[in-house]
C-alpha positions in Angstrom: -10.6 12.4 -11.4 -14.4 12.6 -11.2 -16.8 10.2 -9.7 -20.9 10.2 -9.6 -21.5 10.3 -6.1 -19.9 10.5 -2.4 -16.7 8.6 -1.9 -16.1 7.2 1.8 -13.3 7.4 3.7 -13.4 5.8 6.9 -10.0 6.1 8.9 -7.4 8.9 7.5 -4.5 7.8 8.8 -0.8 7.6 6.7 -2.2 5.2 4.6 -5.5 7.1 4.5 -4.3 10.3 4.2 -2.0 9.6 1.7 -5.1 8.1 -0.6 -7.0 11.5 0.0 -4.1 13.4 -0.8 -3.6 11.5 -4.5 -7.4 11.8 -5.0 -7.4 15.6 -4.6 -4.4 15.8 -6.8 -5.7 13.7 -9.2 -8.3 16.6 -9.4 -11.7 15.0 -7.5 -13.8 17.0 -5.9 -13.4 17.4 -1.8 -17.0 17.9 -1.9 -17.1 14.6 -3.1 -15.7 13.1 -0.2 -16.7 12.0 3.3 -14.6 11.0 6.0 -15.2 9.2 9.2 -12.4 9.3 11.8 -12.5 10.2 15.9 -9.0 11.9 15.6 -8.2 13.1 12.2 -5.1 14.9 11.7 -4.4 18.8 11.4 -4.1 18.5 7.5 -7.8 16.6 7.1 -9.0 18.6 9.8 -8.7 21.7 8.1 -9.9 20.7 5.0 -13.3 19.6 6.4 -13.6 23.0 8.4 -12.8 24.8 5.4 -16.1 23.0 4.0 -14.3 21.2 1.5 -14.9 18.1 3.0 -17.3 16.6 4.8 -15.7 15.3 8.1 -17.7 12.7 10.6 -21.0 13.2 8.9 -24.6 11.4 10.1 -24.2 8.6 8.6 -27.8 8.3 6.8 -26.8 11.6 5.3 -24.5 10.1 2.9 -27.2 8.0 0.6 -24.6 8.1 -2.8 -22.0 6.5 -1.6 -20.1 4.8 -4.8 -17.3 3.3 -2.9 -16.1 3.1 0.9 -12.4 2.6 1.3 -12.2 0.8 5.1 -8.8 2.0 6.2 -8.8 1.3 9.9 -6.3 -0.5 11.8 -7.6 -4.2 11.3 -7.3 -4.7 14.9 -10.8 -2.3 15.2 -13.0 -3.6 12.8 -14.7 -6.0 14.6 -16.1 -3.5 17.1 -15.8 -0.3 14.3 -17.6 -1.5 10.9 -20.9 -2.6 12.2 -21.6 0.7 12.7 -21.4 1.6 8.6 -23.9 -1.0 7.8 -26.0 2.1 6.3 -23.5 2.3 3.6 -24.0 -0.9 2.1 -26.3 0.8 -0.8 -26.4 0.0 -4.4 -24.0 0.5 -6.6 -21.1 0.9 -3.6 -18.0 -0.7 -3.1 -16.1 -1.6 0.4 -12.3 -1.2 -0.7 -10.3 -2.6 2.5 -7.0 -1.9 2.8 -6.3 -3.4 6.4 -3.4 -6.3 6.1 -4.3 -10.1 6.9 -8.4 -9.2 6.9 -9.9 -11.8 4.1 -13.2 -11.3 1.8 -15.0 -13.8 3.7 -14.4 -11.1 7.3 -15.8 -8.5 5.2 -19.1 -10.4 4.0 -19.8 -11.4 7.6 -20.2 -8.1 8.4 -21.6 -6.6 5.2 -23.0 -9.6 3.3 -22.3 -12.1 1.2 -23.7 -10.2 -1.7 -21.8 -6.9 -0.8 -18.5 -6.0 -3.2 -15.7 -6.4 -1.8 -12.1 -5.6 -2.8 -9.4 -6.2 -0.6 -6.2 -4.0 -1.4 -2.6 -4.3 -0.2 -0.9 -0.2 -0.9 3.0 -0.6 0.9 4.1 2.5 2.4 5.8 4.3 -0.6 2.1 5.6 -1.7 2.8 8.6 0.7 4.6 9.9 -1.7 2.5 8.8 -4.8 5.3 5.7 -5.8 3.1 3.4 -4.3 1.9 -0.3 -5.7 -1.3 -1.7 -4.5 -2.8 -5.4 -5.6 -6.6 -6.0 -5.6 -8.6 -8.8 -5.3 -12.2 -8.6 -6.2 -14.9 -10.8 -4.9 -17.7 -12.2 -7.4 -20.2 -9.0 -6.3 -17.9 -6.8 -7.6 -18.9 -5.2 -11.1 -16.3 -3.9 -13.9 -17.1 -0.5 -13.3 -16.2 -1.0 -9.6 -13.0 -2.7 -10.0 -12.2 0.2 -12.8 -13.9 2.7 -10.3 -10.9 1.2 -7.5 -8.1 0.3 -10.2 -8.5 4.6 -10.7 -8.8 5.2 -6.9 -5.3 3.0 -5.8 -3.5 4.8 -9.0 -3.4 8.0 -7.6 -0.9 6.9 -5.2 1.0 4.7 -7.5 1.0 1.1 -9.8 -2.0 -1.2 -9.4 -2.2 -5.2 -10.5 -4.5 -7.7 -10.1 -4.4 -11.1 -8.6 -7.5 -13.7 -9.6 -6.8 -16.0 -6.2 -7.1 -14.6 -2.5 -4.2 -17.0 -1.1 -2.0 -15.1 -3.3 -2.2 -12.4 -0.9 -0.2 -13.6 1.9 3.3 -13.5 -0.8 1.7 -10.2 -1.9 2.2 -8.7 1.4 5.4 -10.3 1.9 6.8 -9.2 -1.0 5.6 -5.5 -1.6 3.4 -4.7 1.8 6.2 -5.7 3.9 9.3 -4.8 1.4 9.8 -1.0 1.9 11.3 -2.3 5.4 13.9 -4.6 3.7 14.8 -1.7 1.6 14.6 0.5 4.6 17.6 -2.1 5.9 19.4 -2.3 3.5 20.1 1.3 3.5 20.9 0.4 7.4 23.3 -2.5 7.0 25.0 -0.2 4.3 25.7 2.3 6.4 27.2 0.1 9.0 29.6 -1.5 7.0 30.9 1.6 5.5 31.1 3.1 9.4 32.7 -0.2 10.0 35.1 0.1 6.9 36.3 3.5 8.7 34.1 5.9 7.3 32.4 8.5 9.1 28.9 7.8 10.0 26.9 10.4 8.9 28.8 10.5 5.9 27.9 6.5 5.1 25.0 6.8 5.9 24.3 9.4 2.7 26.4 7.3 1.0 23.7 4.5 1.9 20.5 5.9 1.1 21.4 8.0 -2.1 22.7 4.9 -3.6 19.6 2.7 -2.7 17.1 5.5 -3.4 18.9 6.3 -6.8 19.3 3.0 -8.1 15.8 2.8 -7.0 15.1 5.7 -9.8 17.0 3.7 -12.0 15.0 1.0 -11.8 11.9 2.9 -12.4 13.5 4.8 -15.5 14.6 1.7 -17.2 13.1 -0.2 -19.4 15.9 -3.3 -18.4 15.2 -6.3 -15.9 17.5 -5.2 -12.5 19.7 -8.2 -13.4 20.9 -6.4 -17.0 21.2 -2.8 -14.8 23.4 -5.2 -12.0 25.4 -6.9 -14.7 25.8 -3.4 -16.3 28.1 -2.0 -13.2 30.0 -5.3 -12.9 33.1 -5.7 -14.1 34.8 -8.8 -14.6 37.4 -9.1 -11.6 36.8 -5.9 -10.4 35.6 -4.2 -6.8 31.7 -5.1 -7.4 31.9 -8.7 -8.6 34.1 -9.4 -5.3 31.0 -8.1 -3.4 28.8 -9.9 -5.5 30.5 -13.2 -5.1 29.9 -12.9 -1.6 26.3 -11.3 -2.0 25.1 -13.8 -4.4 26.5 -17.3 -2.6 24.4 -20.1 -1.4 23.7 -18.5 1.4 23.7 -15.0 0.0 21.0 -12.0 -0.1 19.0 -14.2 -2.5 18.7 -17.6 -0.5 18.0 -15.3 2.9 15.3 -13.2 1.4 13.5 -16.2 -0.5 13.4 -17.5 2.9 12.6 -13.9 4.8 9.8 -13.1 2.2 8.4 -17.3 3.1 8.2 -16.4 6.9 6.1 -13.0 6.2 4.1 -15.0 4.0 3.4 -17.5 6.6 2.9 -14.9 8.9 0.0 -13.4 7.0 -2.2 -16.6 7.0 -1.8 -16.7 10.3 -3.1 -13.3 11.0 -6.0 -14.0 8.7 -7.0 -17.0 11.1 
């Protein structure tokens, strides 16, 4: 990865990190990049005071900036982005990753004519398997949504959405799914504890089968429903599962109506 100019960091947290992390694999420069955080952690830390990186910088010293990747807990903005006014330059773009923050936040603080992207990466990017969706305001150029579409694939898949709103399902599908996987795995476990077998032993049973089928998925070039229909047999152990699983009140009905409820939770946190 190579870039012409400074890129900006501002919060290196897990999400953060793991974005720095993939950009350095992905062969970019440190040199390239500048980082603004109170608190940084060991790993960043070092880094910067190896001279790699530069690590809370005076601001009016970093006049190249290309893009500026706002990855703060939303929570701070208000009272934290003000203060990077000087990096609205030409030819940069403000990349926000922070959950239920609209466009329109964004240009209050930066402009109307600033470009804007707002990102949702779920968790899974700390470990480069990551998927991020981007929406682009009307400021933003091709070369900066290819310039962000480059910077989100070092931590895993990116797509596109051409309407805001469609954010909110977004989030409640892929931002908040890792932690429905993440119970599943739990529930799993339990049952097989609960069908007598030993806990630490159902719980491996849990997670290797979610995080290997998980594998599967990413392997195969067939829809889950062919790989699902592929290990059930007719009348056998699986389909009696399934019949249960798949019901009208089943895993399918419960998380259409889980995945509505973190969707609705998501406009209301972007007021």
């Amino acid at each position: 990865m190579d870039i012409d100019g400074t890129l900006v960091l501002i919060g290196a947290g897990k999400m953060g990190a793991a974005l720095l992390n993939g950009w350095i694999a992905d062969g970019l420069a440190p040199e390239r990049i500048a980082i603004f955080d109170p608190a940084p952690s060991p790993s960043i830390a070092t880094i910067a005071h190896d001279g790699q990186i530069r690590l809370n910088p005076a601001i009016d010293t970093v006049a190249d900036a290309v893009a500026t990747i706002l990855a703060i807990k939303p929570q701070l903005m208000d009272k934290a982005l003000p203060a990077y006014l000087p990096l609205k330059q030409t030819g940069n773009v403000f990349i926000s990753i922070a959950a239920g923050k609209p466009i329109t936040f964004f240009e209050g603080i930066f402009g109307a004519d600033a470009p804007i992207i707002r990102a949702m990466p779920n968790t899974p990017a700390a470990i480069g398997r990551g998927m991020s969706v981007l929406f682009a305001n009307a400021s933003v150029s091709a070369a900066q949504k290819q310039l962000s579409h480059t910077l989100l694939s070092a931590v895993g898949n990116v797509a596109w959405i051409g309407k805001e709103e469609l954010m909110d399902p977004v989030t409640a599908v892929s931002g908040s799914g890792p932690a429905y996987v993440f119970l599943l795995v739990e529930a799993l476990a339990k049952a097989g504890e609960d069908a007598g077998l030993d806990p630490a032993l159902a719980y491996q049973l849990a997670a290797t089968t979610v995080s290997g089928a998980g594998e599967m998925i990413a392997q195969s070039s067939e829809p889950a429903a062919t790989l699902r229909e592929n290990v059930t047999s007719p009348g056998g152990t699986t389909a009696a599962a399934l019949d249960l699983l798949m019901g009208e009140e089943g895993l399918p009905a419960l998380l259409t109506r889980a995945v509505a409820a973190a969707s609705r939770r998501s406009k209301e946190l972007a007021g």
